[in-house]
C-alpha positions in Angstrom: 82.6 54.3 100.4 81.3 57.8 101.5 78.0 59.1 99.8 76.9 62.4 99.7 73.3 62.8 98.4 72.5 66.4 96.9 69.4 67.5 97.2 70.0 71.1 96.9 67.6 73.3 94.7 70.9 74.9 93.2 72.0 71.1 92.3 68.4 70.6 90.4 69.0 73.7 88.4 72.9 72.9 87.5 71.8 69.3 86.7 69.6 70.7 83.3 73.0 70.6 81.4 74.0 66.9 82.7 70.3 65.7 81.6 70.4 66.4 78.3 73.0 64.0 77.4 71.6 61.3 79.3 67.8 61.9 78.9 68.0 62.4 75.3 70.0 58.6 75.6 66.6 57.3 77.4 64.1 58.5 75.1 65.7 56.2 72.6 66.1 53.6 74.8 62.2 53.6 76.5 60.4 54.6 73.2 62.0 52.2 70.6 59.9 49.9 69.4 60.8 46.4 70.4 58.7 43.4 71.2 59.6 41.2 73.5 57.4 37.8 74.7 56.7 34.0 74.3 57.9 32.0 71.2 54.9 31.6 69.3 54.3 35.4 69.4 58.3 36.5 68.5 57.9 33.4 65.8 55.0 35.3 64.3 56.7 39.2 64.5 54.9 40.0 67.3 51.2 40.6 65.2 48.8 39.3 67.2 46.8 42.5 67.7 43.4 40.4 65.7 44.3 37.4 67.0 44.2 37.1 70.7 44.8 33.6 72.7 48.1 34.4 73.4 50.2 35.5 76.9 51.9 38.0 75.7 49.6 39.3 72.6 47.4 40.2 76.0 49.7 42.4 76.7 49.3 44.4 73.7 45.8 44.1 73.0 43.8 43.2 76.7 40.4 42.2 74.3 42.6 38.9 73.6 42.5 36.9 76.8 38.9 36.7 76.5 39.5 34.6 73.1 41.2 31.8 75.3 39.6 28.3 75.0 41.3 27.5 78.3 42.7 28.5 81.6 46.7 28.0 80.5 49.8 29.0 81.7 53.2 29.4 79.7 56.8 30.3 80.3 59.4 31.2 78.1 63.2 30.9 78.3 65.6 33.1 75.9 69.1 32.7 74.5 70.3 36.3 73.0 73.9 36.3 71.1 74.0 40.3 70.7 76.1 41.7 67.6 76.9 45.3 68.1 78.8 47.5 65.3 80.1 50.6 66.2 81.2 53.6 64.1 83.1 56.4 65.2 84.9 59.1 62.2 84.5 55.8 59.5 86.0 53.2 61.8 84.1 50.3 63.2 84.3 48.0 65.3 82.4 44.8 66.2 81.8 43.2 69.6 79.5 40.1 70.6 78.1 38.7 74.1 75.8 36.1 74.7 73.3 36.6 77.4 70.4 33.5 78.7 67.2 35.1 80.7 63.3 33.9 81.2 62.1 37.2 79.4 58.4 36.3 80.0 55.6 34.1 82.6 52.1 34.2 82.4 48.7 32.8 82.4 45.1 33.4 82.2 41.6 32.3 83.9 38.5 31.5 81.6 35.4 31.4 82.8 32.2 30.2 80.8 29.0 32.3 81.3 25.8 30.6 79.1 23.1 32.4 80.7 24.1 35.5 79.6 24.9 37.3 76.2 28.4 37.8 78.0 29.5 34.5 77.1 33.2 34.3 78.3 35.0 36.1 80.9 38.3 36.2 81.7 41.5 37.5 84.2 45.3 37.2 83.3 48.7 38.6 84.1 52.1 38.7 82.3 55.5 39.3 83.8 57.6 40.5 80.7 60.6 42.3 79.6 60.1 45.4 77.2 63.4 45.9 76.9 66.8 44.2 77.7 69.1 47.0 78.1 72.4 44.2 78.4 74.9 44.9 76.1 78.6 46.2 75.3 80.4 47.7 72.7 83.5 49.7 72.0 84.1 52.8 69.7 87.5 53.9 68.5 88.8 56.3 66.1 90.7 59.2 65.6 88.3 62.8 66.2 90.0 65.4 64.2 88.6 68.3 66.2 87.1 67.8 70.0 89.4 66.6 72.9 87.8 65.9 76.4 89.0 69.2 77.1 86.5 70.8 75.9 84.3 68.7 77.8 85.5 70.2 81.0 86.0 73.6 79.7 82.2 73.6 79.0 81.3 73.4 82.2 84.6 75.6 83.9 83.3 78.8 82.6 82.1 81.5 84.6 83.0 79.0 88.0 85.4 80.7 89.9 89.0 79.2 90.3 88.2 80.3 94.5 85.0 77.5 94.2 87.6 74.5 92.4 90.4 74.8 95.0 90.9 72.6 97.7 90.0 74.1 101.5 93.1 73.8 104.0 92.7 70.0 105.5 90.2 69.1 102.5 90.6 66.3 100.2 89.4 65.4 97.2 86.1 63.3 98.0 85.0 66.2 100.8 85.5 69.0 98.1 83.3 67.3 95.3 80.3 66.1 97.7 80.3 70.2 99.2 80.6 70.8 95.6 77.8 69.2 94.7 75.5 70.2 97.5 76.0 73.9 97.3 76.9 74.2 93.3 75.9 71.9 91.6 76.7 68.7 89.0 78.1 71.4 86.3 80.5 73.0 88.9 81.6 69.7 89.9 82.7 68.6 86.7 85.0 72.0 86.6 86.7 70.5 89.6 87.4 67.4 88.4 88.9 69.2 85.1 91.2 71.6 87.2 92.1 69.1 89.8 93.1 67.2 87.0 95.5 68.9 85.0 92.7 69.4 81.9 92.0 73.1 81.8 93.8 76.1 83.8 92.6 79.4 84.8 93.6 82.2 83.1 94.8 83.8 86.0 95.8 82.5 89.3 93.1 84.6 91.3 90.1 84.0 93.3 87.7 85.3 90.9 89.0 84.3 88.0 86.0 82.8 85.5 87.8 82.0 82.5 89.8 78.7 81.8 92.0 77.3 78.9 92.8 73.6 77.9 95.9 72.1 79.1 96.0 69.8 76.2 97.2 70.6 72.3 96.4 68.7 69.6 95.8 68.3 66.1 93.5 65.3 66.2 93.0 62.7 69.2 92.4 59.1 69.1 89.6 58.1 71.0 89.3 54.4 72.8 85.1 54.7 74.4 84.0 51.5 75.9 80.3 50.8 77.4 79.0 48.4 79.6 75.3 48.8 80.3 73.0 46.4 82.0 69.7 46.3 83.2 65.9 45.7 82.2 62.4 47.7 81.3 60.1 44.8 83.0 55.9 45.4 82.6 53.7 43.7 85.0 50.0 43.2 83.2 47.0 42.4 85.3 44.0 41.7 82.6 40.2 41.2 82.5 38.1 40.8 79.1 35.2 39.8 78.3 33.5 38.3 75.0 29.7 39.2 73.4 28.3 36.4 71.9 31.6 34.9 71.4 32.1 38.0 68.4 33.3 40.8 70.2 35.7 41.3 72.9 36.8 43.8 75.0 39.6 44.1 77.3 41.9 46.5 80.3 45.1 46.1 81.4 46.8 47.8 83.9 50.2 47.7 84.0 53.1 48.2 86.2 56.6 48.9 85.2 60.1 48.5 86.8 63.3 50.0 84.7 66.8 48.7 86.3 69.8 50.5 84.2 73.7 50.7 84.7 76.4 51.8 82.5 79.5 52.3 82.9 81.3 54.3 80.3 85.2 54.8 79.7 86.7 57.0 77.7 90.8 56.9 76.8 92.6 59.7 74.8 95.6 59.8 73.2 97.5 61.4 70.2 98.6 65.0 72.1 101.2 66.9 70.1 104.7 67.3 71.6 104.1 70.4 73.6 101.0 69.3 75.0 100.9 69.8 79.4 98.2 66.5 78.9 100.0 63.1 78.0 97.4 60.8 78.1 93.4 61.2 80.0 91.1 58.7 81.1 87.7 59.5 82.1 85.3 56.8 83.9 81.4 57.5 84.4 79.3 55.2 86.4 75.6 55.7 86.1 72.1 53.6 87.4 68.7 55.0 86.9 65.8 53.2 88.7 62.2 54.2 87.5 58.8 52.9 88.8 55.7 53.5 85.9 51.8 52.3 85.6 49.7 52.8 82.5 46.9 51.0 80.8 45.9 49.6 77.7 42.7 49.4 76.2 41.8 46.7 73.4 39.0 45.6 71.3 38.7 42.5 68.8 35.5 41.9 66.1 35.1 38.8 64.6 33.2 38.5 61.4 33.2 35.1 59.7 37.2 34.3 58.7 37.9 37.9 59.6 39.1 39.6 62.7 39.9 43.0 63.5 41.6 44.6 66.0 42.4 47.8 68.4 44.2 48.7 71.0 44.9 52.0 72.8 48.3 52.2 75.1 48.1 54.8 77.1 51.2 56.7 78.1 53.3 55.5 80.8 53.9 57.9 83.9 57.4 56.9 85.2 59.3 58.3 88.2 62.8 58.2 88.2 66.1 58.3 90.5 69.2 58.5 89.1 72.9 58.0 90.6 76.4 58.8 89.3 80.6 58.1 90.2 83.2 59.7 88.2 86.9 59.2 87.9 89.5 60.9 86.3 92.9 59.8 85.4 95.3 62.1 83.8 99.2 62.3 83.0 100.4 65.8 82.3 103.5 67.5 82.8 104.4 71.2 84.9 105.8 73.6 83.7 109.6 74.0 82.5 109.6 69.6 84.0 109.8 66.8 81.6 108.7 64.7 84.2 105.3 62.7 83.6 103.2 63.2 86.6 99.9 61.3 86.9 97.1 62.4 88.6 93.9 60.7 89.7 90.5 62.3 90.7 88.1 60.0 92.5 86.4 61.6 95.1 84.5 57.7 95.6 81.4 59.7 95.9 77.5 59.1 94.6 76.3 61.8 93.5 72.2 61.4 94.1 70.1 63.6 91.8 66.4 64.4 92.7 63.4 62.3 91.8 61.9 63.1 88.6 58.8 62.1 86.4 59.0 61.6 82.7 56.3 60.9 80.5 56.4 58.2 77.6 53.7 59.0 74.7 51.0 56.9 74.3 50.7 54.6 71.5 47.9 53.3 69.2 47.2 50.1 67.1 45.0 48.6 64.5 45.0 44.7 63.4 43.9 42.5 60.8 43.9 38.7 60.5 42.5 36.3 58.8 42.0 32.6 59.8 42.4 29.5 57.4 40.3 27.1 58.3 42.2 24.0 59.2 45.4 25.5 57.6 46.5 28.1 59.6 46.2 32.0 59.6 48.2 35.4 58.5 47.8 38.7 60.8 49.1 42.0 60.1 49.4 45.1 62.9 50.2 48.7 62.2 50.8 51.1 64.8 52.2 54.6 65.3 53.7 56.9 67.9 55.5 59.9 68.8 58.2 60.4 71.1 58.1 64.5 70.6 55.4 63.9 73.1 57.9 62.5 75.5 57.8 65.1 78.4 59.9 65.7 81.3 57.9 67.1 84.9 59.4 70.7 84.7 57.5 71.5 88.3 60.8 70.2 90.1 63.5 71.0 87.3 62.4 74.5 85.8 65.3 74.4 83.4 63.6 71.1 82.0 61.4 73.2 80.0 64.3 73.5 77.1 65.1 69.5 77.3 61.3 68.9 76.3 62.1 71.7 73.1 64.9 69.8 72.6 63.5 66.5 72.6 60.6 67.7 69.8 63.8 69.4 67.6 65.5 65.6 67.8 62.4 63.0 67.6 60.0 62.5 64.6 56.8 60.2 64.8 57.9 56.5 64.7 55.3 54.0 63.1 55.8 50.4 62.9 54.4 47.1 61.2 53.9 43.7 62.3 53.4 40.5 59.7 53.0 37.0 61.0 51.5 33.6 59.8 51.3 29.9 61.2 50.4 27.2 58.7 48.8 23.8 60.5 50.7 20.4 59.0 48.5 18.9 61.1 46.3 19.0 64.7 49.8 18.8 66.5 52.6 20.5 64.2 52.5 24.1 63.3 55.2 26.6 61.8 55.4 29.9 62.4 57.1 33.1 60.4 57.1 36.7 60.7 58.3 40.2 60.1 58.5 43.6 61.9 59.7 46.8 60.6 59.8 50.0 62.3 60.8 53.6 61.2 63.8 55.4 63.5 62.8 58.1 65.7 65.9 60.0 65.4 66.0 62.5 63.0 69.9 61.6 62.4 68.8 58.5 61.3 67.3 57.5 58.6 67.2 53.5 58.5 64.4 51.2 59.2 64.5 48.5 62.4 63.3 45.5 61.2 63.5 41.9 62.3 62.8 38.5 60.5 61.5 35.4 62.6 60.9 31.6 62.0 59.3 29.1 64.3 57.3 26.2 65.2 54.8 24.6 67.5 54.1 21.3 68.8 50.7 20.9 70.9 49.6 18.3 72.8 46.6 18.7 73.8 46.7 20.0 77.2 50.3 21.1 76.8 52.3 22.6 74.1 55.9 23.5 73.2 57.3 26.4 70.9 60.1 27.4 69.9 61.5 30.8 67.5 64.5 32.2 65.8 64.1 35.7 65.9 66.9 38.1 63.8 66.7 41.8 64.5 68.2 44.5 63.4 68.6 48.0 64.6 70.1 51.7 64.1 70.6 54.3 66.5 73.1 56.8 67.5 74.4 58.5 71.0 76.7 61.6 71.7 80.0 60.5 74.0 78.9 63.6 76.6 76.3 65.9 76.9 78.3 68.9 76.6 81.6 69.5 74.8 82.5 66.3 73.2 79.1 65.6 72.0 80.7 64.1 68.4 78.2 61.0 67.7 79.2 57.7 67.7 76.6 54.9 65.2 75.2 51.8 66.7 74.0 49.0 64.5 72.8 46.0 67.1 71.8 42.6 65.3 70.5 40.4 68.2 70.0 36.7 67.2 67.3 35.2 69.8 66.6 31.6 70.2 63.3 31.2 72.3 61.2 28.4 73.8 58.1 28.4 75.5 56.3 26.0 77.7 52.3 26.2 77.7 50.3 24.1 80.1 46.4 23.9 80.3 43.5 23.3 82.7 
């Protein structure tokens, strides 16, 4: 397969349009709230931001390994059956896959210190997934207004028809890398549009700007299918350290890897009669790869039955590269011929876009628990943050400045809360339960994410099992393009996790 990377300044500029669509897609996927770890913390909704003595609560609040009895080590395996419901112009439809993964691996050194008012100190590291991007789902219905010719038309004007023809001895892949390298992503989209039979120019010349559709309708039936894959993994290396066995504070820093893919299909039918477009396909294969650090800061006070807890994340500084492949299929007919002609466009080239940063907004959270003596214990965290704070690095991509406006016009302040309790039957046999609830982001949306959890433990001694049922449920909503077709299509994902975890100590 030939690949063209364009680097060109002229491509960073033209690219502003393309990365609205798909950046606006990834602040709701990196900034929405949703906690991922070991059983006993998913049985419990995720609250252990009072409680420490947990893997992946240390990953939330760093003061918490330092409340670790032992060194231990735990591992957790995760069965996901994902419900999606889609909703497109009042029709829905539903799709399910399962998916198994180890979503989390840990452990944590403790180290005694009685000659010193430091009385504990200790190291850890977590390997675990923020977010599991996996999932597919189809959207179909009939759009009464926008066709994917407008799509291309959004981009076709003020191109000239002289920069969308093919060169004497050129073919289609040559023509859209040059494209790309000299114009841009926006430019090469007109080509694919014109080389497909979408949109025409309104005259036949070399410097003609202006285009029309090829296509007539009334209303189009729409068949969009997605297929994304991929992972938002976070890397904690830990250190805390206890006063007196009544305060503790704590550091992480972090390292994160994002892996995403999608591939995105889009069928049209439902032209009128005298219609040049029959039928249109259009295919869209995109990764993203990112590479982030931040840190968290965390503190935990004990007084009697009480504990309290903080914890600052700080934002996460990511750097991006992202890669795309586009197809087009189209049947159409010529002029004064009833003959269906079908043409395909796939110039079987990756497009490479620059390297960019983007910015994640830091989050903050307080915690409350209180412990049961001999009976078990209930913890609460509240937390808030904002994705308007979510920036782009305009230094390379001077257009980005407007995405960043955007993204503050779009996003509102997204808090969330955590309950969870464990109730001891006895010294071996716990069970676990626990809520979460968090507010949309989206300004288009207005219902709450929430998730219900159940669980139990058995410990003995120097080993324990858990095991959690966690139900979520989630809303959000995505355009089908960036420009054009931008009509939105509802998402309501209801996840059903079974989890179990294996903990082993020293």
């Amino acid at each position: 397969m030939k690949k063209k990377i364009a680097l060109f300044l002229c491509l960073v500029l033209s690219t502003a349009t393309y990365s609205y669509g798909q950046s606006l897609n990834d602040i709701i996927r990196y900034n929405s709230e949703s906690p991922q770890g070991d059983a006993r913390f998913m049985a419990m909704g995720g609250a252990f931001g009072a409680l420490g003595g947990n893997l992946s609560g240390m990953s939330q609040n760093p003061a918490g390994s330092s409340v670790f009895l032992y060194t231990e080590f735990g591992v957790t395996a995760q069965l996901t059956n994902q419900n999606i419901q889609t909703s497109y112009f009042s029709n829905t439809q539903d799709s399910s896959t399962d998916r198994f993964q180890i979503p989390q691996f840990g452990g944590v050194f403790v180290m005694e210190n009685t000659a010193s008012d430091w009385s504990k100190v200790a190291f850890g590291f977590n390997i675990q997934r923020v977010q599991d991007f996996n999932q597919t789902f189809r959207a179909i219905g009939t759009n009464p207004n926008t066709g994917l010719d407008q799509y291309f038309l959004s981009y076709a004007s003020g191109n000239r028809l002289s920069e969308l023809e093919l060169r004497n001895g050129e073919n289609i892949g040559e023509a859209y890398a040059d494209i790309g390298e000299v114009y841009g992503f926006g430019t090469q989209q007109a080509f694919l549009g014109y080389q497909g039979y979408m949109i025409n120019p309104v005259s036949y010349t070399d410097n003609n700007e202006s285009y029309v559709s090829n296509a007539q309708y009334n209303s189009l039936n729409h068949d969009y299918l997605v297929s994304r894959s991929g992972f938002h993994r976070k890397y904690t290396f830990n250190f805390s350290a206890a006063y007196k066995n009544r305060f503790h504070l704590g550091l992480n820093i972090n390292s994160h890897q994002v892996d995403f893919e999608e591939r995105n299909d889009l069928e049209e039918r439902g032209y009128t009669s005298d219609s040049g477009v029959e039928f249109a396909k259009f295919t869209n294969d995109l990764s993203s790869l990112g590479r982030g650090i931040s840190f968290e800061l965390g503190a935990i006070a004990l007084y009697k039955d009480l504990r309290i807890g903080w914890s600052y994340q700080s934002p996460t500084w990511f750097t991006f590269v992202d890669e795309e492949q586009q197809r087009l299929e189209v049947d159409y007919y010529l002029n004064n011929d009833d003959t269906l002609y079908t043409e395909i466009v796939e110039p079987r080239v990756i497009n490479g876009y620059p390297q960019y940063n983007l910015r994640l907004p830091s989050r903050m959270t307080l915690s409350l628990a209180y412990i049961i003596k001999g009976r078990g214990l209930i913890s609460a965290d509240f937390g808030t943050q904002n994705p308007q704070n979510t920036r782009y690095n305009d230094e390379n991509f001077p257009n980005l400045g407007s995405l960043n406006d955007r993204i503050k016009n779009d996003f509102v302040r997204g808090n969330f809360l955590r309950l969870g309790s464990e109730i001891r039957l006895n010294e071996q046999i716990s069970l676990r339960a626990g809520y979460r609830s968090s507010s949309a982001i989206q300004r288009s949306v207005r219902q709450q994410n929430q998730s219900y959890s159940l669980g139990f433990g058995y410990d003995m001694g120097d080993s324990a099992v858990n095991v959690a049922l966690v139900k979520r449920e989630r809303h959000t909503q995505q355009g089908l393009y960036s420009s054009g077709l931008t009509d939105p299509i509802q998402l309501q994902t209801a996840p059903l996790q079974v989890l179990a975890s294996y903990v082993f100590r020293l």
